[in-house]
C-alpha positions in Angstrom: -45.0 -86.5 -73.8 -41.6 -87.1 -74.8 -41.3 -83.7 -75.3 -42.3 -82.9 -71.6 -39.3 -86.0 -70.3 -36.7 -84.4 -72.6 -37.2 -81.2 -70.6 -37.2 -82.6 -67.6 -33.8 -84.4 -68.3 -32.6 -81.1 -69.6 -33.9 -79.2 -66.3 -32.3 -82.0 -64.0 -28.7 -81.5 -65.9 -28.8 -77.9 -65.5 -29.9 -78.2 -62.0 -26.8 -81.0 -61.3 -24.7 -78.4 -62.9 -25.8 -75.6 -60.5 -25.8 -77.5 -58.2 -21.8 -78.5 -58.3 -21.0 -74.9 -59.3 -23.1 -73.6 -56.0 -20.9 -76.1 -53.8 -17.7 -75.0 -55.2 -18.5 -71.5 -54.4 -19.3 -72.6 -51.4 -16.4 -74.1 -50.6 -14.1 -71.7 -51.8 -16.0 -68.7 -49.5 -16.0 -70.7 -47.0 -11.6 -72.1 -47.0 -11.5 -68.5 -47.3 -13.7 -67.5 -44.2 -11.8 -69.9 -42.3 -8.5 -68.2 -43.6 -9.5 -65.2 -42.0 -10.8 -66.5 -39.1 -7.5 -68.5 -38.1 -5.4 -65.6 -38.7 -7.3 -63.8 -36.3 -6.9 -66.2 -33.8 -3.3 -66.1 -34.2 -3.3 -62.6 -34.4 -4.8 -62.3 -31.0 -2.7 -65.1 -29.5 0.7 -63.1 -30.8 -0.8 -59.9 -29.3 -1.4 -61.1 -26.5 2.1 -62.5 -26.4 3.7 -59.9 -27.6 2.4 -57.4 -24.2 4.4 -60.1 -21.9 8.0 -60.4 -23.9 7.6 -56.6 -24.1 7.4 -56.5 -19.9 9.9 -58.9 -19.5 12.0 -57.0 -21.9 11.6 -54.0 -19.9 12.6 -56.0 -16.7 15.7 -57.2 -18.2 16.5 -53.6 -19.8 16.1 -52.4 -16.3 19.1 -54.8 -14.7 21.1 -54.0 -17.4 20.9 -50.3 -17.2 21.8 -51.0 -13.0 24.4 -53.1 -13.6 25.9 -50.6 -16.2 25.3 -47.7 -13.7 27.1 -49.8 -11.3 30.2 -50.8 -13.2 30.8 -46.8 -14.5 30.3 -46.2 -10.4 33.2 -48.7 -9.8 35.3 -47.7 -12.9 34.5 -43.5 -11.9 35.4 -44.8 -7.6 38.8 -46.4 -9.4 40.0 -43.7 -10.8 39.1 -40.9 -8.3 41.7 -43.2 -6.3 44.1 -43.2 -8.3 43.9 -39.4 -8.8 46.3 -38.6 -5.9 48.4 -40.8 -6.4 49.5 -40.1 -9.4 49.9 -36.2 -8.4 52.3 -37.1 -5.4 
């Protein structure tokens, strides 16, 4: 009988150690899935993002390259002006 509660006490340590092991692995695979999973939130979110400043970049590339073309215009009309004038 005694022999029967010392194992039993022995079985229920073991188990309590198992036990607390099992949850810490647990927890650790699960911080980790939740890693993952927030990063790919935030990777969508920046991708998604990302496809808008790109557009808007392109816009603003786009008035720069006219007002660019517009100023060596001006500039090239200034000095086709002064062209004959300097030759007389």
């Amino acid at each position: 009988m005694i022999d029967t509660i010392l194992a039993a006490t022995e079985a229920v340590k073991t188990f309590t150690r198992f036990s607390i092991v099992g949850i810490l692995l647990f927890l650790c695979y699960g911080f980790i899935v939740a890693l993952v999973i927030i990063g790919l939130v935030r990777l969508v979110k920046f991708l998604g993002t990302a496809n808008k400043e790109m557009k808007l970049t392109r816009m603003e590339m786009g008035k720069l390259a006219e007002e660019v073309h517009l100023l060596r215009q001006e500039l090239k009309g200034g000095k086709e002006q002064d062209s004959p004038a300097e030759t007389e």
